[in-house]
MOPAC internal coordinates of N, CA, C and O (Angstrom, degrees):
PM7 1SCF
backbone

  N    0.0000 0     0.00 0     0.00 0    0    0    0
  C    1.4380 1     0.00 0     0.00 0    1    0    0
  C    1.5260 1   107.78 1     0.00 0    2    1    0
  O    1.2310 1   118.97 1   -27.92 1    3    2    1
  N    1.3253 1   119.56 1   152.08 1    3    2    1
  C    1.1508 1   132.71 1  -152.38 1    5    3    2
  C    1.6267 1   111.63 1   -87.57 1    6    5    3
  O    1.2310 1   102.01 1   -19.59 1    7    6    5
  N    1.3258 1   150.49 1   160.41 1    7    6    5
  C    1.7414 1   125.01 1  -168.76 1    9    7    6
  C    1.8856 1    81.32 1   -98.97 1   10    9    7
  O    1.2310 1   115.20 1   158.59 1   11   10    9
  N    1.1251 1   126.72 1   -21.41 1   11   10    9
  C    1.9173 1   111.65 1   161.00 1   13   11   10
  C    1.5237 1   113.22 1   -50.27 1   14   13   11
  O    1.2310 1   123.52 1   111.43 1   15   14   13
  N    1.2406 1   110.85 1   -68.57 1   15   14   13
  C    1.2142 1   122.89 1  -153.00 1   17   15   14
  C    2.0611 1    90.63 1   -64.04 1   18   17   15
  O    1.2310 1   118.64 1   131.69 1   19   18   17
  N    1.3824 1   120.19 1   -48.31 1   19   18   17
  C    1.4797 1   115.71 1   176.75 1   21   19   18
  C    1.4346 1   108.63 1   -47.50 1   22   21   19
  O    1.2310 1   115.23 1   134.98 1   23   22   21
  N    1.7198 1   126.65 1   -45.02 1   23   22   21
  C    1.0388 1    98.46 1   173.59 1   25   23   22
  C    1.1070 1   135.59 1   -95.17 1   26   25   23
  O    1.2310 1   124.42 1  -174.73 1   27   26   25
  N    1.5268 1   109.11 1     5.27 1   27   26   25
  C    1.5824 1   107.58 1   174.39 1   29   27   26
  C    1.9149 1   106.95 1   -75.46 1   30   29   27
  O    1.2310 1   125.62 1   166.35 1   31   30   29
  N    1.7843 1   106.80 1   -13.65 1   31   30   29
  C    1.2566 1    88.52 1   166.59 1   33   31   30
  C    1.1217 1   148.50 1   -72.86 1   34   33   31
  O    1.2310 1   130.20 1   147.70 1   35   34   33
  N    1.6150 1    97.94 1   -32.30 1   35   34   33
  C    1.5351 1   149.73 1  -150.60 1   37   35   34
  C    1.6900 1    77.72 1   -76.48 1   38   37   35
  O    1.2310 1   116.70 1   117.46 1   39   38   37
  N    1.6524 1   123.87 1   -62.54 1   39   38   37
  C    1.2442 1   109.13 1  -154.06 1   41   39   38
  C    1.6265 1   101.33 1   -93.34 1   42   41   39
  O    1.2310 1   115.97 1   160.52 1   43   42   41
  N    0.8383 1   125.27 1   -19.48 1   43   42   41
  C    1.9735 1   116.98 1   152.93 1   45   43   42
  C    1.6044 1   126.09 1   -57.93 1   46   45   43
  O    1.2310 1   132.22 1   136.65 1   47   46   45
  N    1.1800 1    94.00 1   -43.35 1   47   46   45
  C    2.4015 1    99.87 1   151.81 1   49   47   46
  C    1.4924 1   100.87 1   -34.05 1   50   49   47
  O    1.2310 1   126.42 1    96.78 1   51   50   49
  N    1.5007 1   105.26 1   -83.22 1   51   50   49
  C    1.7579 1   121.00 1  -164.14 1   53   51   50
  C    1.1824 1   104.43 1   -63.61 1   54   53   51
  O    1.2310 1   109.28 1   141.67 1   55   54   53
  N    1.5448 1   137.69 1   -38.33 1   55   54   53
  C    1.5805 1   114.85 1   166.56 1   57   55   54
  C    1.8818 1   104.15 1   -58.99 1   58   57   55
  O    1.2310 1   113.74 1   100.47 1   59   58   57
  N    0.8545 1   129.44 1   -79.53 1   59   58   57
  C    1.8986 1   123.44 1  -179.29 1   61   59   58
  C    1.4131 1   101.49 1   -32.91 1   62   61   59
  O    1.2310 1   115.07 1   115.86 1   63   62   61
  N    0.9811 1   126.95 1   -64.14 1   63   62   61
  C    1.9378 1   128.67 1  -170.14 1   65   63   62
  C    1.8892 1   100.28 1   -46.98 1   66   65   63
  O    1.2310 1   122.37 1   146.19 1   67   66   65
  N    1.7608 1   113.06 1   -33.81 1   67   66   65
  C    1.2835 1   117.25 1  -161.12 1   69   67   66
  C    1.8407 1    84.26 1   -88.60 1   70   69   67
  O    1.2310 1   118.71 1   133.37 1   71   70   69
  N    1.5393 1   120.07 1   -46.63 1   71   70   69
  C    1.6762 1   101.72 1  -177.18 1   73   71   70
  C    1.0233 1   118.12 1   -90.33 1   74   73   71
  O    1.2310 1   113.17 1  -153.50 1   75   74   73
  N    1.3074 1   130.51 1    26.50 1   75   74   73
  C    1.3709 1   133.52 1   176.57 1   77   75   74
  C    1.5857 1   117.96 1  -114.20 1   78   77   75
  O    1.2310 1   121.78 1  -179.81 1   79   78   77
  N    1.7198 1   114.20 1     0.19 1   79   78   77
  C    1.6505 1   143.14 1  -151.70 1   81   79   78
  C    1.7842 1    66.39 1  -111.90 1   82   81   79
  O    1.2310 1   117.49 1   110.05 1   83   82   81
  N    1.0608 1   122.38 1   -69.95 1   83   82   81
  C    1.6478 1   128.84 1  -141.56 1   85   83   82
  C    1.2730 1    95.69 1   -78.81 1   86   85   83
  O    1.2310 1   113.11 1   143.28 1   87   86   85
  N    1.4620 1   130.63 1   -36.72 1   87   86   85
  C    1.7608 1   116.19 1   171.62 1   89   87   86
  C    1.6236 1    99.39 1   -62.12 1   90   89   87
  O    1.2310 1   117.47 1   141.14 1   91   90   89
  N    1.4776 1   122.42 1   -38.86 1   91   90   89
  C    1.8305 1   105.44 1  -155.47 1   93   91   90
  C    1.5632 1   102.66 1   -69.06 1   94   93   91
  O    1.2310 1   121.99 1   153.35 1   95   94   93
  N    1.5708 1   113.80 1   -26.65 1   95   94   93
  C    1.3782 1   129.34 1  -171.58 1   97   95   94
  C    1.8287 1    90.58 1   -55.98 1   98   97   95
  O    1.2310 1   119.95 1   120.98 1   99   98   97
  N    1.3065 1   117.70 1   -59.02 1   99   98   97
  C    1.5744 1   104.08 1  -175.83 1  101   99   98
  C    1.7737 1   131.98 1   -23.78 1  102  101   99
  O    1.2310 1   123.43 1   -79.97 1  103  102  101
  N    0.9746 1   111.02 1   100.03 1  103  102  101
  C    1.8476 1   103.17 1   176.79 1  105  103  102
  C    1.5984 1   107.03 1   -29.40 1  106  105  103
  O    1.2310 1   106.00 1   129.57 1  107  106  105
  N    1.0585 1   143.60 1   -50.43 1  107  106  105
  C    1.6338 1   134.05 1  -153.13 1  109  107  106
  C    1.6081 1   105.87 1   -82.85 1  110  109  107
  O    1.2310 1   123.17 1   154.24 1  111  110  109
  N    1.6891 1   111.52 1   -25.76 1  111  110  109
  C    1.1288 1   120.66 1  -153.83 1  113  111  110
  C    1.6106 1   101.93 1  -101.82 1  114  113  111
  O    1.2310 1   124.06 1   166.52 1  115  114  113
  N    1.8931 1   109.81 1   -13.48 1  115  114  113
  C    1.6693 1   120.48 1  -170.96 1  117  115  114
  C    1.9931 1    94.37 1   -90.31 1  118  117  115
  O    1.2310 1   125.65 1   153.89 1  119  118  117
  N    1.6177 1   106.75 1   -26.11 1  119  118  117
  C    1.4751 1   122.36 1   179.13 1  121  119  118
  C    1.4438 1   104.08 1   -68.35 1  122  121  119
  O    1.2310 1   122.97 1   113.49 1  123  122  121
  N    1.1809 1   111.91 1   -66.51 1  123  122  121
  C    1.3556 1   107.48 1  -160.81 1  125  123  122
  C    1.8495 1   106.78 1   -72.48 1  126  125  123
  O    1.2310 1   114.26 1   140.73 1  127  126  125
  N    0.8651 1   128.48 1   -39.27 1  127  126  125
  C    1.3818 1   134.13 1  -171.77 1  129  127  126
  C    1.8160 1   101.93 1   -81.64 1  130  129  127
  O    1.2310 1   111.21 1   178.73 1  131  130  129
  N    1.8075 1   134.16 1    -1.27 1  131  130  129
  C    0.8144 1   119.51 1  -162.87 1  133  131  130
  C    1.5327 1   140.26 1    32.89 1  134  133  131
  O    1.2310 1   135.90 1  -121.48 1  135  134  133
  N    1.2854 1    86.83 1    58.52 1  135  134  133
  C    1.9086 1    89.39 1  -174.22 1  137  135  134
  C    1.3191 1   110.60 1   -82.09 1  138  137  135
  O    1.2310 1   103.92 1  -175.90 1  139  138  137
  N    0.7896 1   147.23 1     4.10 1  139  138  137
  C    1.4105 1   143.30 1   144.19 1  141  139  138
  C    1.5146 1   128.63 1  -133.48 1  142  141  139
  O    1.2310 1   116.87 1  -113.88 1  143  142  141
  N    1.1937 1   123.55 1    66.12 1  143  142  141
  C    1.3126 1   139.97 1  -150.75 1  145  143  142
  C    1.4753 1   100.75 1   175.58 1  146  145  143
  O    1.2310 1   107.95 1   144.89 1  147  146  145
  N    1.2472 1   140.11 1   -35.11 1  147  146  145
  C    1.4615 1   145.32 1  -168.70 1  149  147  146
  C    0.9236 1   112.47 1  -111.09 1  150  149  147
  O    1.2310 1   115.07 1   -77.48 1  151  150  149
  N    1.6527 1   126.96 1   102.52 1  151  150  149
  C    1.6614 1   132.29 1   157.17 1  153  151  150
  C    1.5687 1   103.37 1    10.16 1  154  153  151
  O    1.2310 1   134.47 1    99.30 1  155  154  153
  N    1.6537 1    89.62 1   -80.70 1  155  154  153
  C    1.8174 1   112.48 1  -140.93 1  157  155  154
  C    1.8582 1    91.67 1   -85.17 1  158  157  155
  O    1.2310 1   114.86 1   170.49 1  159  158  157
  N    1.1579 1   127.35 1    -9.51 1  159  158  157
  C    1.4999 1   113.06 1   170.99 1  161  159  158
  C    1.5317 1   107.33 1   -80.30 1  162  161  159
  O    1.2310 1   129.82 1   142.16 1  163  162  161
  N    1.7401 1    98.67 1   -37.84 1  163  162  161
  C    1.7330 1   102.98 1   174.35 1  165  163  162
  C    1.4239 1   117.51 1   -30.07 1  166  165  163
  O    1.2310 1   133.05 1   111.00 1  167  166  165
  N    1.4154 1    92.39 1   -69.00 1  167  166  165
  C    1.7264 1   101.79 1  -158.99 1  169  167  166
  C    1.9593 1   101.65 1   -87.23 1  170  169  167
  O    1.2310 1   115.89 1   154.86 1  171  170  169
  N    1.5858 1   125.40 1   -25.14 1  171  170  169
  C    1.1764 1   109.93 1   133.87 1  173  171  170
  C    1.6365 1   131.68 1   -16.72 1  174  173  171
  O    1.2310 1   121.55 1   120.19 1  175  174  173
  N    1.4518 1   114.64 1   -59.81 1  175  174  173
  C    1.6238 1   119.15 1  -154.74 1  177  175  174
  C    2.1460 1    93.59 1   -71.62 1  178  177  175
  O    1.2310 1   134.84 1   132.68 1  179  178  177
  N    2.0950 1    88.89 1   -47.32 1  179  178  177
  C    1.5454 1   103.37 1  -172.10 1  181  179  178
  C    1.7636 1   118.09 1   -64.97 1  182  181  179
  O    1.2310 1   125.89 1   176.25 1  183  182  181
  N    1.3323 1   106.29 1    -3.75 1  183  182  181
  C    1.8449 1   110.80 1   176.41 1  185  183  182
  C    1.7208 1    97.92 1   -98.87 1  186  185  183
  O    1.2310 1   116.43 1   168.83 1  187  186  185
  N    1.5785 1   124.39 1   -11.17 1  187  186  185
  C    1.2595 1   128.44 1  -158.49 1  189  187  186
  C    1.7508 1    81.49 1   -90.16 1  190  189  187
  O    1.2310 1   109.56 1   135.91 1  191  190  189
  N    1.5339 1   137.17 1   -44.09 1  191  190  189
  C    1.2029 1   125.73 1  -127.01 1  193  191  190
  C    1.7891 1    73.94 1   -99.36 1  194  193  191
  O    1.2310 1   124.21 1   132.59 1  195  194  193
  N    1.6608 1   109.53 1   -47.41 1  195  194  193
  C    1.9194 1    90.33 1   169.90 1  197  195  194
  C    1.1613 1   120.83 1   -44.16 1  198  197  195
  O    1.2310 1   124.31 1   132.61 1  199  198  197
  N    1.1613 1   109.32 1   -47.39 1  199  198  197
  C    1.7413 1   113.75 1  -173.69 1  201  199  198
  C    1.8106 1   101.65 1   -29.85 1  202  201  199
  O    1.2310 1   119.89 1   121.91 1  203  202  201
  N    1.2916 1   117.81 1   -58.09 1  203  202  201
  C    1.3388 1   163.37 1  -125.15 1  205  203  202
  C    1.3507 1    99.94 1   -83.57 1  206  205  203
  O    1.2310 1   125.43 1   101.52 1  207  206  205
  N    1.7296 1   107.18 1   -78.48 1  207  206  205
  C    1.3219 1   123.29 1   166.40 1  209  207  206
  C    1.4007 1   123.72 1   -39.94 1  210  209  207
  O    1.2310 1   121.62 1   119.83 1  211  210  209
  N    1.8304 1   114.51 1   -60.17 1  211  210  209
  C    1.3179 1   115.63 1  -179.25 1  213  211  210
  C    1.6235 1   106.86 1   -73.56 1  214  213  211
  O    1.2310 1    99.79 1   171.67 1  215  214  213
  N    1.1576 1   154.12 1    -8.33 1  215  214  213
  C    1.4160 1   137.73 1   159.55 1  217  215  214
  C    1.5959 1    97.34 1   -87.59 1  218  217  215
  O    1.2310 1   107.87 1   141.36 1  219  218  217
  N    1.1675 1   140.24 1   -38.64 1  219  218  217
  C    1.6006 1   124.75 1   170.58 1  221  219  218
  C    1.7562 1   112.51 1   -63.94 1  222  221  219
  O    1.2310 1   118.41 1   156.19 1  223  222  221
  N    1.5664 1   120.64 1   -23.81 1  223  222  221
  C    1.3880 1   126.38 1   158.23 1  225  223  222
  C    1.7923 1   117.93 1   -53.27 1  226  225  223
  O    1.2310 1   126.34 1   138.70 1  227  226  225
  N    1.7646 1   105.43 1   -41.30 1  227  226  225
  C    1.1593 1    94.44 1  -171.67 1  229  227  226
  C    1.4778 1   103.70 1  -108.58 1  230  229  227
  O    1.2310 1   113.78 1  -151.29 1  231  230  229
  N    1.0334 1   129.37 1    28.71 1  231  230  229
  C    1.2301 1   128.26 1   174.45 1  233  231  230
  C    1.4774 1   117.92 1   -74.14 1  234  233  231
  O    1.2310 1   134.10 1   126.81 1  235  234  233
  N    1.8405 1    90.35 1   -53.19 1  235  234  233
  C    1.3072 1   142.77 1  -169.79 1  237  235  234
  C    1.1581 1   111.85 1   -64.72 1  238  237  235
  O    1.2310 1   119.38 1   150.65 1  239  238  237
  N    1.1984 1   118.79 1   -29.35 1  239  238  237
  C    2.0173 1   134.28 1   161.82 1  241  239  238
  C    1.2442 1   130.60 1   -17.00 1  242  241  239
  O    1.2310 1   116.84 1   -67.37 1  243  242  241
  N    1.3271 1   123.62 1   112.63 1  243  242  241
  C    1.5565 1   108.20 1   166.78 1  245  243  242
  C    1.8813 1   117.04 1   -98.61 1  246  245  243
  O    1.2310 1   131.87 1   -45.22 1  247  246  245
  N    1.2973 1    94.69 1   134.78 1  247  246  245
  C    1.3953 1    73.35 1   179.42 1  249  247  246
  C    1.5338 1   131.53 1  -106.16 1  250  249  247
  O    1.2310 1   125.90 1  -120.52 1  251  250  249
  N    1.7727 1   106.27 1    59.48 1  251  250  249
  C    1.4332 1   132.20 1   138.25 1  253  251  250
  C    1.4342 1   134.20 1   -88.43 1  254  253  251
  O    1.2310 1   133.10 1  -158.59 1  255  254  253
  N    1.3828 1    92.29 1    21.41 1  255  254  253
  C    1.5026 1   118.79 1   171.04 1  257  255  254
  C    1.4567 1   142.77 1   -79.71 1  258  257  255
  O    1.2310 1   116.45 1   -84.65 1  259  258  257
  N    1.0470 1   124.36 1    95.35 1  259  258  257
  C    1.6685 1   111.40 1  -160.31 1  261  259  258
  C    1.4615 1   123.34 1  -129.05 1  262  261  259
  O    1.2310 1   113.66 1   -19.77 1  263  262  261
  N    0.8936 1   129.59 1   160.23 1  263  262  261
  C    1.5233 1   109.99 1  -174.50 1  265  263  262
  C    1.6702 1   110.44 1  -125.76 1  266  265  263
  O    1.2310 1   126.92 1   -47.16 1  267  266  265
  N    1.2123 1   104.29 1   132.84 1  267  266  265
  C    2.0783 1    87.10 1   170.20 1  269  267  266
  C    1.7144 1   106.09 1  -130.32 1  270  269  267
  O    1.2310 1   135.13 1   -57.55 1  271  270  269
  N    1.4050 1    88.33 1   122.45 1  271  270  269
  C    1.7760 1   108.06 1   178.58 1  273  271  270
  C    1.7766 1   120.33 1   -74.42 1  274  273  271
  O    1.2310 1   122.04 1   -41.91 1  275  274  273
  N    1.4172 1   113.70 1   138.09 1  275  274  273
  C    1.5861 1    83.87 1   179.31 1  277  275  274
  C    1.4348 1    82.97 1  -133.54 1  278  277  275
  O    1.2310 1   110.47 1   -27.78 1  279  278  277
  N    1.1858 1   135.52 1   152.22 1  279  278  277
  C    1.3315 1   154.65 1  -100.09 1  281  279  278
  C    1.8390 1   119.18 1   176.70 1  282  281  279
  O    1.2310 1   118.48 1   -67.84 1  283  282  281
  N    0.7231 1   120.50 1   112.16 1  283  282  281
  C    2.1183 1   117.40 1  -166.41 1  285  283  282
  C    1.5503 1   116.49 1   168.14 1  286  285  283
  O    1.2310 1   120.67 1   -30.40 1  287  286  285
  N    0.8919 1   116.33 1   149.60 1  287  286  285
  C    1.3882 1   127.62 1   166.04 1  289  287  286
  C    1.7936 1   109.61 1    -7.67 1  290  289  287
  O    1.2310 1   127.64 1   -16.42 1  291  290  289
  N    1.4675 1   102.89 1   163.58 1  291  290  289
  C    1.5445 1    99.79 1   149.34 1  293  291  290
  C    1.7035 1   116.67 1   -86.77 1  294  293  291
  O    1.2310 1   128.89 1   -43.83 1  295  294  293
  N    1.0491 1   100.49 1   136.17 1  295  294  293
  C    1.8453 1   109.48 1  -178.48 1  297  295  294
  C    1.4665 1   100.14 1    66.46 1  298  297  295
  O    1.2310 1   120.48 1  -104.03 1  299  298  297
  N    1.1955 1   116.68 1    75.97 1  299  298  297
  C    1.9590 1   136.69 1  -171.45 1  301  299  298
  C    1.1661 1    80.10 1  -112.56 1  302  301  299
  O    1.2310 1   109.64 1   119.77 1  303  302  301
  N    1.3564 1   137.03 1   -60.23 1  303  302  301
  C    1.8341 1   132.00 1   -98.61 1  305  303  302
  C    1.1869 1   147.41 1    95.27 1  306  305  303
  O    1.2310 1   123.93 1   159.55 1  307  306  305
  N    1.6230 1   110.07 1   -20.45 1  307  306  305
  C    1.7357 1   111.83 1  -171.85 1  309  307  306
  C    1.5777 1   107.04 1   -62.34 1  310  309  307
  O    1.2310 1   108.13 1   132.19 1  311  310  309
  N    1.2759 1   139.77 1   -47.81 1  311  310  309
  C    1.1521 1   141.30 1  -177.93 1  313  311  310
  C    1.8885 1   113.60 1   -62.64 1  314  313  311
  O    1.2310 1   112.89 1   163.07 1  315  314  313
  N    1.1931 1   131.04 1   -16.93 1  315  314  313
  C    1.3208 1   158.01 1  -178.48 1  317  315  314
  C    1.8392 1    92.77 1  -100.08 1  318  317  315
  O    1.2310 1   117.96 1   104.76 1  319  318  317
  N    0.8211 1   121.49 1   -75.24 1  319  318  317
  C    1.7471 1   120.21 1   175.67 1  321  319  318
  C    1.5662 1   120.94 1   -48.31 1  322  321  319
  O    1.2310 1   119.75 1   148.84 1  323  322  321
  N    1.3831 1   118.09 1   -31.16 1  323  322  321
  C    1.4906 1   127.49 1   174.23 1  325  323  322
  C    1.3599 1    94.99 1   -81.58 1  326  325  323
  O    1.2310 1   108.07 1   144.55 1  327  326  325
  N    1.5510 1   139.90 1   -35.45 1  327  326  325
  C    1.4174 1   141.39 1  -143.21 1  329  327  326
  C    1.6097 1    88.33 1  -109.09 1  330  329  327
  O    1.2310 1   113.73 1   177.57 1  331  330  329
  N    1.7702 1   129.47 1    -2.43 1  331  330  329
  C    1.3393 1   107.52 1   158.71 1  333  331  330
  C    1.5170 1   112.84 1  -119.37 1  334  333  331
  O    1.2310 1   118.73 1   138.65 1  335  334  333
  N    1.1698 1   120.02 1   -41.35 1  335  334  333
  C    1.5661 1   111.68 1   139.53 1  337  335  334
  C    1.3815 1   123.39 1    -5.12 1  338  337  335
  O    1.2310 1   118.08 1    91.09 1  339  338  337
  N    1.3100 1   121.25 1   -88.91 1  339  338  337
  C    1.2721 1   131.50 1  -168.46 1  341  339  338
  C    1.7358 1   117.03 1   -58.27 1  342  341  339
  O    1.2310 1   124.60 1   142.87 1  343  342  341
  N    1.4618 1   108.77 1   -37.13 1  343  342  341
  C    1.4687 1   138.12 1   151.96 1  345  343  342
  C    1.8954 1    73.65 1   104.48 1  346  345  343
  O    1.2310 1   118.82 1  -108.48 1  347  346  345
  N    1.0970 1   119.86 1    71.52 1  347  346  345
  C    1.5049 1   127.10 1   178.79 1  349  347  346
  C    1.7990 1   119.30 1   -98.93 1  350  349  347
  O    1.2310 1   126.17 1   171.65 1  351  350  349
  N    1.2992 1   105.75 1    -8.35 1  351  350  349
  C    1.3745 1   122.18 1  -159.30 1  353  351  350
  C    1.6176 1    97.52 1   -85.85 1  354  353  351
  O    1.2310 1   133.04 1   -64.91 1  355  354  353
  N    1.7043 1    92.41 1   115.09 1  355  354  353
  C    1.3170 1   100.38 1   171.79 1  357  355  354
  C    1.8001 1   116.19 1    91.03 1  358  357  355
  O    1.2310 1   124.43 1  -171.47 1  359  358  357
  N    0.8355 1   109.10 1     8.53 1  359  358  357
  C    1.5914 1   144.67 1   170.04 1  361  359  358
  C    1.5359 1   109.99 1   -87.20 1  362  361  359
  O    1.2310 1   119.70 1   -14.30 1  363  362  361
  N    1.7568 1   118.18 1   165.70 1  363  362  361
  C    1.2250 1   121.50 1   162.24 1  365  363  362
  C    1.3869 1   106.39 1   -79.04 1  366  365  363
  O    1.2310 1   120.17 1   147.07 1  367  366  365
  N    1.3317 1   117.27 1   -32.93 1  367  366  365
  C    1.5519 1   112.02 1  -172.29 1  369  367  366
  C    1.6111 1   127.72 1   -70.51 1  370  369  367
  O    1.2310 1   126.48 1   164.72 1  371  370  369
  N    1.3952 1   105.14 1   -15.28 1  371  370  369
  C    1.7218 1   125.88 1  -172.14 1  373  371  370
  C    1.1828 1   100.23 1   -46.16 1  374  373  371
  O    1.2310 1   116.60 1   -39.27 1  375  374  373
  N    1.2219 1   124.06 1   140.73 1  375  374  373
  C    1.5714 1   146.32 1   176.32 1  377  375  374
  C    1.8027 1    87.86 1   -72.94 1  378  377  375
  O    1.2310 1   125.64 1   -41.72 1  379  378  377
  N    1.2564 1   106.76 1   138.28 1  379  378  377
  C    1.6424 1   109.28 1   155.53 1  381  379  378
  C    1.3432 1    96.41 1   -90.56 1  382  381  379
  O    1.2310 1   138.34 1   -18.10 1  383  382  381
  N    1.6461 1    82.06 1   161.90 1  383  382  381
  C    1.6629 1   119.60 1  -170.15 1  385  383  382
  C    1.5612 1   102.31 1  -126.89 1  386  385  383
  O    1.2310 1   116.44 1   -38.68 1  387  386  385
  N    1.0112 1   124.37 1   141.32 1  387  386  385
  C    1.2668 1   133.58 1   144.55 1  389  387  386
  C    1.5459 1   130.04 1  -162.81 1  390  389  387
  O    1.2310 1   109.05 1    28.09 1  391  390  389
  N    1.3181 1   138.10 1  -151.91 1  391  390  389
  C    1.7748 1   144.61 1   175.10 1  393  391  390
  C    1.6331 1    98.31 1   -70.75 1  394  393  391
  O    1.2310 1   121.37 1   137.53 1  395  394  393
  N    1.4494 1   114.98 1   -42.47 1  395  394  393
  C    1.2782 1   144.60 1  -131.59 1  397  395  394
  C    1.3907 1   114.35 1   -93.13 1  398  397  395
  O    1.2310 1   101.36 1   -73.44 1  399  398  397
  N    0.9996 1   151.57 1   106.56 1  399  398  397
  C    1.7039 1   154.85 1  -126.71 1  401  399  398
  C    1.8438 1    69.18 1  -105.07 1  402  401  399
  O    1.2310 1   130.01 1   -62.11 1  403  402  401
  N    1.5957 1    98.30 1   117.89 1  403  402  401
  C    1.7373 1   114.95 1   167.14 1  405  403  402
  C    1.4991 1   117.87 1  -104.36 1  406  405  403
  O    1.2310 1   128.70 1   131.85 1  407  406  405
  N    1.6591 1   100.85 1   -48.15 1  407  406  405
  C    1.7784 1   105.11 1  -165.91 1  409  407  406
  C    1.5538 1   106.62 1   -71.22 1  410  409  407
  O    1.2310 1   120.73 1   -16.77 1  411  410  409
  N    0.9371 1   116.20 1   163.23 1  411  410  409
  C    1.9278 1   108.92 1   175.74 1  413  411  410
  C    1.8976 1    84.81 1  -158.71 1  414  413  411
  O    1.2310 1   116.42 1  -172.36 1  415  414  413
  N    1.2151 1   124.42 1     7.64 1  415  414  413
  C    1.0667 1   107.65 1  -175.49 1  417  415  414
  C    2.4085 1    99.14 1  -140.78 1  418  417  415
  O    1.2310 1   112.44 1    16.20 1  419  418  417
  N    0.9432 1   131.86 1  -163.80 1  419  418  417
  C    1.2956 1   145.02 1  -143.13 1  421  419  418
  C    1.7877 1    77.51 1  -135.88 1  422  421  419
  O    1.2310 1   131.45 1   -44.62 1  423  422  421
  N    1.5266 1    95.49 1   135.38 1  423  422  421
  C    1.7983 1    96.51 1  -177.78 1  425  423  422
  C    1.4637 1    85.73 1  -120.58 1  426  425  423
  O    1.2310 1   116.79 1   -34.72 1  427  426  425
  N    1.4187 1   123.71 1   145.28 1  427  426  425
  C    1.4877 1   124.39 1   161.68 1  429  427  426
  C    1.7106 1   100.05 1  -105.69 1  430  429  427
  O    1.2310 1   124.02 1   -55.98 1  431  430  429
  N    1.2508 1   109.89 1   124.02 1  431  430  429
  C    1.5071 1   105.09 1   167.50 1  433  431  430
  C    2.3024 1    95.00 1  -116.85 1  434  433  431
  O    1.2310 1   137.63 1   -51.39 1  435  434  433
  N    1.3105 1    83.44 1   128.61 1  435  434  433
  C    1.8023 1   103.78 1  -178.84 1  437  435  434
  C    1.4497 1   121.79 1  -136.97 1  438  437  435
  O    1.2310 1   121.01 1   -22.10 1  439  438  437
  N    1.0800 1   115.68 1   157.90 1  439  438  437
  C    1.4878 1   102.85 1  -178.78 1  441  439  438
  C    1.5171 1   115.17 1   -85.31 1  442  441  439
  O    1.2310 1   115.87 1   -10.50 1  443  442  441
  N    1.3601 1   125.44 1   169.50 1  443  442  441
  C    1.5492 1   140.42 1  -160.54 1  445  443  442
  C    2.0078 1    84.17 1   -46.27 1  446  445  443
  O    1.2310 1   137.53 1   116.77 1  447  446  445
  N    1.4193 1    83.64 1   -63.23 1  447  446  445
  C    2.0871 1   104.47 1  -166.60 1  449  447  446
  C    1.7770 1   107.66 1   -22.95 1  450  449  447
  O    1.2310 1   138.42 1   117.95 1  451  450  449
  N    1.7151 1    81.90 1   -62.05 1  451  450  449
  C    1.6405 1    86.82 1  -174.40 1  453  451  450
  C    1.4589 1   129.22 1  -104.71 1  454  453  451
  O    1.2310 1   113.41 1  -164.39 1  455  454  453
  N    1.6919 1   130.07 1    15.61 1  455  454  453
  C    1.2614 1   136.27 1   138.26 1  457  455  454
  C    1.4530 1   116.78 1   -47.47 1  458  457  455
  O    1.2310 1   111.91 1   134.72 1  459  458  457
  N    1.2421 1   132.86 1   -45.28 1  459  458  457
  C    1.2297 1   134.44 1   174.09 1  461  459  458
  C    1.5632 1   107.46 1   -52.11 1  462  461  459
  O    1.2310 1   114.54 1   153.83 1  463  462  461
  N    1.3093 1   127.95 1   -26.17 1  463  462  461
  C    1.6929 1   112.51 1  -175.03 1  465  463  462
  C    1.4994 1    76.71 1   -82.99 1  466  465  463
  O    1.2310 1   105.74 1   137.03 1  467  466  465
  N    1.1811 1   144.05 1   -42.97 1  467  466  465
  C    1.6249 1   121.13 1  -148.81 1  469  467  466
  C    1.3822 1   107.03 1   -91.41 1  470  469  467
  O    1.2310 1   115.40 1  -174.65 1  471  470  469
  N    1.8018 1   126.33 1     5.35 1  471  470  469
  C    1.1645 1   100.68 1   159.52 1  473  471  470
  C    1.5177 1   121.70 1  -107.39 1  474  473  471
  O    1.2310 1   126.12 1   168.84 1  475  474  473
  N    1.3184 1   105.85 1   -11.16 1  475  474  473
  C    1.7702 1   115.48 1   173.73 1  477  475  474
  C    1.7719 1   106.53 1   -54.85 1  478  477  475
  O    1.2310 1   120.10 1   180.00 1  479  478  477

């Protein structure tokens, strides 16, 4: 698929996601659908506002954006290689190091500029 055609989707999502926010807002329509009173409308409404965020995340995109993954064993180096790279050593931001398998999750390191698209 084409990066036009993604965003001509991307921004037809967020127009529906934007008139579909303004019907739930209706009193008869927050009653009958239990939007706040119902488990499964709850977390329904709360997968709607991700929905929401990540197409207003990628809308919002520049594409001088790039990412580089580094990838190895536990106790390789990658966390020691980002921590001289980045010149992070000895900082609050420094990746720990140790024997000891730490990350269990995907770290984004970004600048001040462009953390702000990834938390809106």
């Amino acid at each position: 698929m084409s990066t036009e055609n993604q965003d001509l989707r991307s921004d037809n999502l967020a127009i529906g996601i934007k008139k579909l926010n303004t019907e739930l807002k209706n009193e008869l329509v927050e009653n009958i659908l239990e939007l706040t009173t119902n488990p499964i409308s709850v977390e329904n409404i709360n997968q709607l506002k991700r929905i929401e965020r990540a197409t207003n995340q990628y809308r919002k995109r520049t594409n001088n954006l790039f990412y580089v993954g580094f990838l190895g064993h536990f106790s390789s180096g990658k966390s020691s290689t980002i921590n001289s790279i980045l010149k992070l050593d000895g900082t609050t931001n420094e990746k720990k190091t140790n024997h000891n398998p730490t990350d269990d999750q995907i770290t984004l390191i970004t600048s001040k500029k462009t953390v702000k698209m990834f938390l809106n």
